[in-house]
N, C-alpha and C positions, 0 to 999 in steps of 0.2 A: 382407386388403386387396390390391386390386391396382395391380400395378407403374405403372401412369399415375394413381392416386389417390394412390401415396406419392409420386413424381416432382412434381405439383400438390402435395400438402401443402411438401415439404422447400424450392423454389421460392417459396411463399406467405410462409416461414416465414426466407428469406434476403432475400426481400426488405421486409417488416418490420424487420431488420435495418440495410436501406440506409437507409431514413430519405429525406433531400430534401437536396438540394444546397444547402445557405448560399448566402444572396442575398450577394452580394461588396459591397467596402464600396465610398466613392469614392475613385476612383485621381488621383493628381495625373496631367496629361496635357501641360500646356502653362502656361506665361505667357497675361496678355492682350498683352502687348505685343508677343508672337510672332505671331498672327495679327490683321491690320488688317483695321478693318472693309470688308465686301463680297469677303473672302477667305474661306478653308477649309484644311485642314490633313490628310493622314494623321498620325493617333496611335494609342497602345495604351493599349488600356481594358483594366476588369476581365479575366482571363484571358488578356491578351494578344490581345483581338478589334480587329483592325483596325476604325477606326471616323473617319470624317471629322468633323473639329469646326471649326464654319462661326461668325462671326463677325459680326451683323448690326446694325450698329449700335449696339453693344457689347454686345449681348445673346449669349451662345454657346448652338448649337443643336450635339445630335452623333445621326447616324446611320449607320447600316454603309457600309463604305468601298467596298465592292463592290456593281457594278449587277448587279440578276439578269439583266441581259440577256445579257452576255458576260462580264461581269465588268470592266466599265470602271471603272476609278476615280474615284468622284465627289469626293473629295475633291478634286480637281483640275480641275471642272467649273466650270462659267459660272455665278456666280449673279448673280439679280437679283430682287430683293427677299428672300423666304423660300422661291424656287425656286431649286434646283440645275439643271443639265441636264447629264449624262455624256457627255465629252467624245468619247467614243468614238461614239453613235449618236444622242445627244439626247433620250433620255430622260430626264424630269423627276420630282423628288421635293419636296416641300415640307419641309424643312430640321427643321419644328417638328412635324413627325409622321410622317414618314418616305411618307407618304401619296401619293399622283401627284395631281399636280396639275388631273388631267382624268380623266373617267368611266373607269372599267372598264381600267385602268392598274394595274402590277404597283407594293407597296409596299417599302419597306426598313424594319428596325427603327429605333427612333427610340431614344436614350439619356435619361439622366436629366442633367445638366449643374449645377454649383453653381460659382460663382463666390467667393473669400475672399481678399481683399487681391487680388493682383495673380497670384494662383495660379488656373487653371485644375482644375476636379476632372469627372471622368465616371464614373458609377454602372450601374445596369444599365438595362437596358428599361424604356421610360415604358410608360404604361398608354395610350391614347390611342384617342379615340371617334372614329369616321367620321362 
């Protein structure tokens, strides 16, 4: 057998081994009563991922806290309705899908968000259809 067939088998064969990352469970993040509606918040989700969790009429929406543009912090952006806009250049995300709010616009992840009593929880990646 040669040396790049056994190097591919042992490789194949460690990582059969690795398996898949555990989806993380939900992390408590916040009160509601810490962020009022038509606000937004830096907190730390699953993993410690920075992740902005917005507020909208008492509904909690959470997507990544950093704009791919420069890396502005949207969790600190203008919202007004289910649009953010990063405070830094004005790029815009829609809160509930991470999504830009106009054509051919770059997206953010979007989280999963559960609300239980008065506790705040964030989970991982929503699924979410264009």
């Amino acid at each position: 057998m040669s040396s790049a067939k056994k190097t591919i088998e042992k490789l194949l064969a460690f990582l059969k081994g690795v398996g898949t990352v555990p989806k993380p469970s939900f992390v408590k993040v916040a009160t509601v009563s810490e962020i009022p509606s038509g606000h937004g918040k830096l907190v730390m989700g699953p993993f410690e991922k920075p992740i902005a969790l917005f507020n909208v009429n008492g509904e909690f929406y959470a997507i990544n806290y950093i704009c791919p543009h420069m890396g502005g912090p949207l969790g600190e952006g203008k919202l007004a309705g289910y649009v953010v806009s990063c405070p830094w250049h004005g790029w815009t995300f829609d809160v509930r899908t991470g999504l830009p709010d106009h054509p051919g616009g770059h997206s953010v992840s979007a989280y999963e968000v559960k609300v239980e009593g008065n506790d705040v929880f964030v989970g991982w990646l929503k699924r979410v259809k264009d």
